[in-house]
C-alpha positions as CSV (number, residue, x, y, z in Angstrom):
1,X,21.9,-36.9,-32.9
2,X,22.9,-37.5,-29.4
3,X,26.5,-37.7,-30.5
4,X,26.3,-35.2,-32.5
5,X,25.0,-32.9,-29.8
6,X,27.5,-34.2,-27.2
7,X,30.4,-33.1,-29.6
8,X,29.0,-29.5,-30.4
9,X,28.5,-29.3,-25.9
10,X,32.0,-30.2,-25.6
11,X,33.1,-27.8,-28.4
12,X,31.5,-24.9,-26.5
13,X,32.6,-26.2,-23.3
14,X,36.6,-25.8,-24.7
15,X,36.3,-22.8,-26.2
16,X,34.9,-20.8,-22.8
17,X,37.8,-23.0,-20.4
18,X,39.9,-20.3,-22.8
19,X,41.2,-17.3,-20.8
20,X,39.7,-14.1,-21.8
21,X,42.2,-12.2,-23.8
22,X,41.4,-8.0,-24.4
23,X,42.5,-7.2,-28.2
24,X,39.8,-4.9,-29.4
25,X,40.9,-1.9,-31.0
26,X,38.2,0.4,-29.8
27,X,35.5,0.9,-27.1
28,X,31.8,0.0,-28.0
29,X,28.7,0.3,-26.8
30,X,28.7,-3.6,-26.1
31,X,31.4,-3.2,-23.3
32,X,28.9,-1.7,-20.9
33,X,26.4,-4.3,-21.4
34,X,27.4,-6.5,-18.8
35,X,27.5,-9.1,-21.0
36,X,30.8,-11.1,-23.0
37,X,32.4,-8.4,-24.3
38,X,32.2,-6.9,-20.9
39,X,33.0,-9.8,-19.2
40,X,35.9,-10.2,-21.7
41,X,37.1,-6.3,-21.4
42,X,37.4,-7.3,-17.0
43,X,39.1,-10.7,-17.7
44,X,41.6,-9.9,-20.0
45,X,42.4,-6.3,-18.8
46,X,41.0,-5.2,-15.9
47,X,41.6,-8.1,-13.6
48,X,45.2,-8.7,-14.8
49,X,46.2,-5.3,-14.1
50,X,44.9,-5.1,-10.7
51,X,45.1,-8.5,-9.5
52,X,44.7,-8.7,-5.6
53,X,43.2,-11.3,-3.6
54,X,39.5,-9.3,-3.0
55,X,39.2,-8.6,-7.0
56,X,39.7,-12.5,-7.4
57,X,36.2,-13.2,-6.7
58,X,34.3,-10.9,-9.3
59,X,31.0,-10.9,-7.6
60,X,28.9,-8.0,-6.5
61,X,31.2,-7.0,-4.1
62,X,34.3,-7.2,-2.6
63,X,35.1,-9.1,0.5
64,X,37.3,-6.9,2.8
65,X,38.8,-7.8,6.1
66,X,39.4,-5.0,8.4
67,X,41.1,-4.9,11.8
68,X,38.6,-8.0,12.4
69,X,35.2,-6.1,10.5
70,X,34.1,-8.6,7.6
71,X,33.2,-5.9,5.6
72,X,31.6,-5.8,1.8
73,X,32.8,-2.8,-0.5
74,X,30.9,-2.2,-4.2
75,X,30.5,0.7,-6.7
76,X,28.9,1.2,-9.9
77,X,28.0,4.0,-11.9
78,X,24.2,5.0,-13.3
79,X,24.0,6.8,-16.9
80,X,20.3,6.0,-17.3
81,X,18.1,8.0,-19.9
82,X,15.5,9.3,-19.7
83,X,16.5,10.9,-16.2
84,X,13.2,9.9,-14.7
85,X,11.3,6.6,-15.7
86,X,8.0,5.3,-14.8
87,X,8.9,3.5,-11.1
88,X,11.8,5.3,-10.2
89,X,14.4,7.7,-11.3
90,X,18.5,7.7,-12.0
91,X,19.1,8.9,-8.2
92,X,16.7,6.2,-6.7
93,X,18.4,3.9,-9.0
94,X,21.9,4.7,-7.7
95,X,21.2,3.9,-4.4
96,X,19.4,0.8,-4.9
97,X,21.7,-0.4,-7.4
98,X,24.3,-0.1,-5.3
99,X,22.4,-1.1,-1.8
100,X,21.8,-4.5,-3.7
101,X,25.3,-5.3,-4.5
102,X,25.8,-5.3,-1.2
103,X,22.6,-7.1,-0.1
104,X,23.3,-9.9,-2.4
105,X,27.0,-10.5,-1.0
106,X,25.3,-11.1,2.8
107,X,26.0,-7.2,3.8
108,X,23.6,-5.0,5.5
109,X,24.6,-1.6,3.7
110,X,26.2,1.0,5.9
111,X,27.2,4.1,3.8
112,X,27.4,5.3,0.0
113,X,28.9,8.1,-1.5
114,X,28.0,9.8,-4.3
115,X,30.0,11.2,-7.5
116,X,27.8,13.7,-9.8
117,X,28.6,14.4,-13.0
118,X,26.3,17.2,-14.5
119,X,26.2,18.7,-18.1
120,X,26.4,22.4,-18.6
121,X,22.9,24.0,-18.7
122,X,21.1,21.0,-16.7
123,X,17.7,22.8,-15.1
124,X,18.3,23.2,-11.2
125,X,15.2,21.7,-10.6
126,X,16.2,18.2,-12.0
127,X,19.1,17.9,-10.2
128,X,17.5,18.9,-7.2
129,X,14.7,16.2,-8.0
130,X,17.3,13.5,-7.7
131,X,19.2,15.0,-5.1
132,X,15.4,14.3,-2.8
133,X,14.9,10.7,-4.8
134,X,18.5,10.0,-3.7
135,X,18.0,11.2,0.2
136,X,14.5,9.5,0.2
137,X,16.1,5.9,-1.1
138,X,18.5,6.5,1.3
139,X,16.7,6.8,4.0
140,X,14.4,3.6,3.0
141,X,17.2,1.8,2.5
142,X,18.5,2.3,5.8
143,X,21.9,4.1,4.4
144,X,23.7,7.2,4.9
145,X,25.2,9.1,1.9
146,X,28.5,10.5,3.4
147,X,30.9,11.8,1.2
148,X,30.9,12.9,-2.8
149,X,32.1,14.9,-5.3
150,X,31.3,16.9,-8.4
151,X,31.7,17.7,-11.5
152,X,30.5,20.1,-14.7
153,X,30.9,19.2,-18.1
154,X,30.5,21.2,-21.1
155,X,26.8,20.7,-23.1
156,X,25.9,17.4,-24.9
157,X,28.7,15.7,-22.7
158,X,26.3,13.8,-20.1
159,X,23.0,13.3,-21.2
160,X,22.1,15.7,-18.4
161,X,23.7,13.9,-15.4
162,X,25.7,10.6,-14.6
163,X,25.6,9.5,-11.0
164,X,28.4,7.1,-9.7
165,X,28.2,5.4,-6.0
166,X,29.9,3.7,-3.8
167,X,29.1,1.2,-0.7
168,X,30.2,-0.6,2.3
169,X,28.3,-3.2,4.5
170,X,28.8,-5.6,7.3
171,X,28.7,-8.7,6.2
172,X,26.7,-11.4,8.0
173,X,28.7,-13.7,9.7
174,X,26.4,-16.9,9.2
175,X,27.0,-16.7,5.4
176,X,30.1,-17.1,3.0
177,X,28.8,-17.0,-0.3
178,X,31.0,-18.0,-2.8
179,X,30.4,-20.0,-6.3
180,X,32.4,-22.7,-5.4
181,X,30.2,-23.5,-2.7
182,X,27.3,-24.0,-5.5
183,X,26.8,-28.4,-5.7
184,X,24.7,-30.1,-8.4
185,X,21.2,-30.5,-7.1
186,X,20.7,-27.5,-5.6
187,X,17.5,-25.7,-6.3
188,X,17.7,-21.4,-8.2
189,X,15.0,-18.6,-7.3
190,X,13.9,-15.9,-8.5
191,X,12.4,-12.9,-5.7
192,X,10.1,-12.2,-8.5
193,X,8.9,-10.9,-12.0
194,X,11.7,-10.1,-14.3
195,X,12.4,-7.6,-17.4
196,X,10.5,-4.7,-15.8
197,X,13.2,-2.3,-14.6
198,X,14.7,-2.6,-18.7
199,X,11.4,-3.0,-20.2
200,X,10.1,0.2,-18.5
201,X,13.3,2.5,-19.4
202,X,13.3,1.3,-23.2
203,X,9.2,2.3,-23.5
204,X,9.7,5.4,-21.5
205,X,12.5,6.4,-24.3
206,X,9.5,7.5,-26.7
207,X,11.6,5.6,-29.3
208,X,8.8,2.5,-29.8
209,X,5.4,3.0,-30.8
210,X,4.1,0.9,-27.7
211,X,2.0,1.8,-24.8
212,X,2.1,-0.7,-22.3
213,X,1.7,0.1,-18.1
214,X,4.7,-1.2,-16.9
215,X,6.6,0.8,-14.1
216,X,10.6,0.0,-13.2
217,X,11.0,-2.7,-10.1
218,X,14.0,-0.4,-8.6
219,X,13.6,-1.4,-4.9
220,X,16.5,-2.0,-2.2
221,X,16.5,-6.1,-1.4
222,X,18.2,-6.3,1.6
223,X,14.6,-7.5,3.5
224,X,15.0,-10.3,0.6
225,X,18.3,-11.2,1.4
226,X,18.4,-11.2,5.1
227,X,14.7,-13.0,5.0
228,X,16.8,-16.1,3.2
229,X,19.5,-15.4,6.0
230,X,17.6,-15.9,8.5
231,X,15.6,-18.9,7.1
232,X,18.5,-21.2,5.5
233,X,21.6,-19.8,5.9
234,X,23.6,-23.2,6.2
235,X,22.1,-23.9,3.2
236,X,22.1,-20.6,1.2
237,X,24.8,-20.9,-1.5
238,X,25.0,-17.6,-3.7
239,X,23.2,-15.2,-4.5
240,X,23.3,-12.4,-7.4
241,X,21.4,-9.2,-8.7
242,X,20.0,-9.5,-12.0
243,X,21.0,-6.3,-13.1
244,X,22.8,-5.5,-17.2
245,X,22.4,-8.8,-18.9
246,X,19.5,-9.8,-16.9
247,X,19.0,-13.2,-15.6
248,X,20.3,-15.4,-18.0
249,X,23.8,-13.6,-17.8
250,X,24.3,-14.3,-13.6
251,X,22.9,-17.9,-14.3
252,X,25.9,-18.3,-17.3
253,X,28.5,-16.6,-15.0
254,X,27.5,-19.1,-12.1
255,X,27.1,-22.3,-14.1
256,X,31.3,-20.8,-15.0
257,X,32.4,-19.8,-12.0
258,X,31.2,-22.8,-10.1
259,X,31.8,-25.3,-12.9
260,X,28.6,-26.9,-13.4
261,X,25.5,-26.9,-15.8
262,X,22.1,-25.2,-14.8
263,X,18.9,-26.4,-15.5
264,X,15.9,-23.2,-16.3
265,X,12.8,-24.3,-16.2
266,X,11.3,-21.3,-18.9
267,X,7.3,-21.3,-18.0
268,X,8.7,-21.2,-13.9
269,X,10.0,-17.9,-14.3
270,X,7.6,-14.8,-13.2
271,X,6.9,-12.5,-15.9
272,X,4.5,-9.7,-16.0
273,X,1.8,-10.1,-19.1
274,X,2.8,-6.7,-20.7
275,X,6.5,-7.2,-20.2
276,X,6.6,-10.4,-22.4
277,X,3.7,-8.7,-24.6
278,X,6.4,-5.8,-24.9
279,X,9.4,-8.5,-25.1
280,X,7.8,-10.4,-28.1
281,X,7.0,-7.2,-30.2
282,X,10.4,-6.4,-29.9
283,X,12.1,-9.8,-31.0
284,X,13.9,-9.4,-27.1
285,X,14.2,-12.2,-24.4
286,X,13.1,-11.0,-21.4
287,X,15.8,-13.1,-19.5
288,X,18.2,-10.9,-20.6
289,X,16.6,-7.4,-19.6
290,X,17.5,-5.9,-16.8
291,X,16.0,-5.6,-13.2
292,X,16.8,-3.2,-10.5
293,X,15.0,-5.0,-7.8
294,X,15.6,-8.8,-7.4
295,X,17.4,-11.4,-6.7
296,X,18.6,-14.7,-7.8
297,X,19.5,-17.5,-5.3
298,X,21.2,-20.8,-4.9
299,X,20.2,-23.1,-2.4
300,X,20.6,-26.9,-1.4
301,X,17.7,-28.7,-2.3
302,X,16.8,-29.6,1.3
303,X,16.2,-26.0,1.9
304,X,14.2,-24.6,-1.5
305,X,10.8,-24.7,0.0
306,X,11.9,-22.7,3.1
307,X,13.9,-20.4,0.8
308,X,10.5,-19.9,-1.5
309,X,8.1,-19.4,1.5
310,X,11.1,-17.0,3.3
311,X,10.8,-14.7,-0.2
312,X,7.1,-15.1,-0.4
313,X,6.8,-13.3,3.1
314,X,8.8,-10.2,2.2
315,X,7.7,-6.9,0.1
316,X,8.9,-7.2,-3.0
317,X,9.4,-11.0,-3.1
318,X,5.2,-12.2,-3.2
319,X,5.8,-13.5,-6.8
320,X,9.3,-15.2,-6.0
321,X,9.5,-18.5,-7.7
322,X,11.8,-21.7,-8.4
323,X,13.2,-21.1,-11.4
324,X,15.4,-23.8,-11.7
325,X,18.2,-26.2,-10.6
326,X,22.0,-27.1,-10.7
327,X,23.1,-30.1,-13.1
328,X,26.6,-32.2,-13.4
329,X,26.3,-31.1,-16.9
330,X,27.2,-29.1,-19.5
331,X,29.7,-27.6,-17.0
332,X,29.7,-24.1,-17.7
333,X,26.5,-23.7,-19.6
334,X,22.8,-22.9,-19.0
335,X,20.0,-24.9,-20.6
336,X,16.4,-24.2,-20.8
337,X,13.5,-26.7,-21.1
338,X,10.8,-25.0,-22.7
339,X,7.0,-24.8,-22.3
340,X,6.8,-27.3,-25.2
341,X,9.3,-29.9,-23.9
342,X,12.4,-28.7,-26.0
343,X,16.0,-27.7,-25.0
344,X,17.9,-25.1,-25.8
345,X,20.8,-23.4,-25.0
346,X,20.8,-19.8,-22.9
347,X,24.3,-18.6,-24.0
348,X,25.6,-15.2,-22.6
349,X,25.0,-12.3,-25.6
350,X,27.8,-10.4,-26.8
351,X,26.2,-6.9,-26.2
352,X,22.8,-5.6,-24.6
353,X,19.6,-5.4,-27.0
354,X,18.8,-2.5,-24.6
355,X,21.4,0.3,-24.5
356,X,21.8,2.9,-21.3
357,X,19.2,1.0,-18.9
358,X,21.3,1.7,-15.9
């Protein structure tokens, strides 16, 4: 059995060292998701046709050097329904979202802009809802929105408004965080509970006949990030926001980028009662739901307890755990030991089991 399992590992293993090549025919849903077919759709035709030395590492962010500023740039776009969720809204979500790209990369966010896109016939007091959610997240998150744009599109084209953002930070000079820098023994965490943000948006849908209390964790995480600056940065390897595809997708894109295997330790994760309750009704693993408000990091071992205690003393990081840890093998893939003593693979899914979550 051994063997046998050995031989299917390095199968796998083959198969993913194989560059990304874009041949489908027509756009899906799946290619939003964040997930293989995304990651295929940037491999194999984004990232060839604008290859340049800051788009080689795909992280969160770009690394830009600027007559001497190290400075991060990010953006993302929010299409998000319902409009408002419980825990947040599409414009608190924009500016988080895109606040945490930058957090995550070792930037204290400076600026955003701002691209609207409204539907015809959209009620003026929504938009001026999330015009206030945007200002107020803003202003928490220590940004200025300076520049924009809009535009109208006829009815039934927008599902009422689409927000896209943009960012730039400083980075912080006692971190370069990098995949490569990630070694086998060093120790993952998580800043806390995940699955909510996703969880929350799919209930608030109306769709599912549940009824469960479970808000959206949509929070800016710079405090996070620059709490495990300040603690280990010698020692702080990567770290990623566990946004579409949830955690299990940033663990499989590390354990590939950085050519290693990664070891989940499935009853250390933090996860809210009525967000697995929700999970397990729906046939959906909560590793691969979204989250608007955490983080993942890498560290050397040396440094995990100080990393833990570091997240543990920040809003928003009181349930932050140890999640897991970096293995010599299977490079490239992410294992989980489960709560009964099993082991099983945590692959990255084609598509996301939750559409339109951010």
């Amino acid at each position: 059995m051994a063997d046998l399992e050995q031989e299917v590992l390095a199968r796998i293993e083959r198969q993913r060292r194989l560059k990304p090549r874009f041949r489908d025919e027509r756009i899906t849903m799946a290619h939003g998701a964040g997930m293989k077919a995304t990651h295929t759709l940037v491999a194999g035709l984004f990232e060839p046709n604008f290859s340049n030395e800051a788009l080689a590492d795909l992280s969160d962010a770009a690394k830009l050097e600027i007559a001497g500023a190290a400075l991060a740039f990010t953006t993302d776009a929010f299409v998000v329904k319902p409009l408002v969720f419980p825990g947040g809204s599409i414009g608190e979500l924009a500016v988080n979202g895109t606040v945490n790209d930058l957090a995550v990369s070792g930037a204290r966010p400076i600026a955003l802009s701002a691209a609207f896109v409204l539907e015809e016939g959209l009620d003026a007091d929504v938009l001026r809802a999330e015009v206030g959610a945007m200002a107020t997240a803003a202003e928490f998150a220590g940004v200025r929105i300076v520049a924009g744009d809009t535009k109208v599109v006829e009815r039934g084209k927008a599902d009422g408004m689409y927000i896209s953002t943009a960012g730039i930070g400083v980075r912080d000079p006692r971190v370069d965080l990098a995949a490569t820098s990630i070694r086998p023994g060093d120790r993952i965490l998580c800043s806390g509970t995940i699955g909510d943000h996703g969880t929350a948006v799919m209930l608030a849908r109306g769709e599912l006949e549940l009824d469960a209390d479970i808000d959206s964790d949509s929070a800016p995480v710079w405090n996070l990030a620059e709490s495990l600056i300040d603690r280990v940065a010698p020692s702080l390897r990567m770290m990623r926001d566990p946004t579409r595809g949830g955690v299990a997708t940033v663990l499989n894109e590390l354990a590939q980028d950085a050519d290693v295997g990664i070891v989940l330790q499935e009853d250390a994760v933090p996860l809210q009662p009525a967000v697995k309750g929700a999970c397990e009704i729906l046939g959906i693993d909560p590793m691969y739901v979204a989250n608007e408000g955490k983080l993942v990091a890498v560290v050397a071992p040396e440094a995990a307890d100080d990393a833990l205690t570091a997240l543990r003393s920040q809003p928003g990081g009181e349930q932050a755990a140890l999640i897991g840890e970096v293995a010599d093998e299977p490079q490239g893939m992410v294992l989980v030991r489960t709560g009964f003593g099993g082991t099983r693979i945590m692959d990255m899914l084609i598509g996301d089991p939750l559409p339109r979550i951010c």
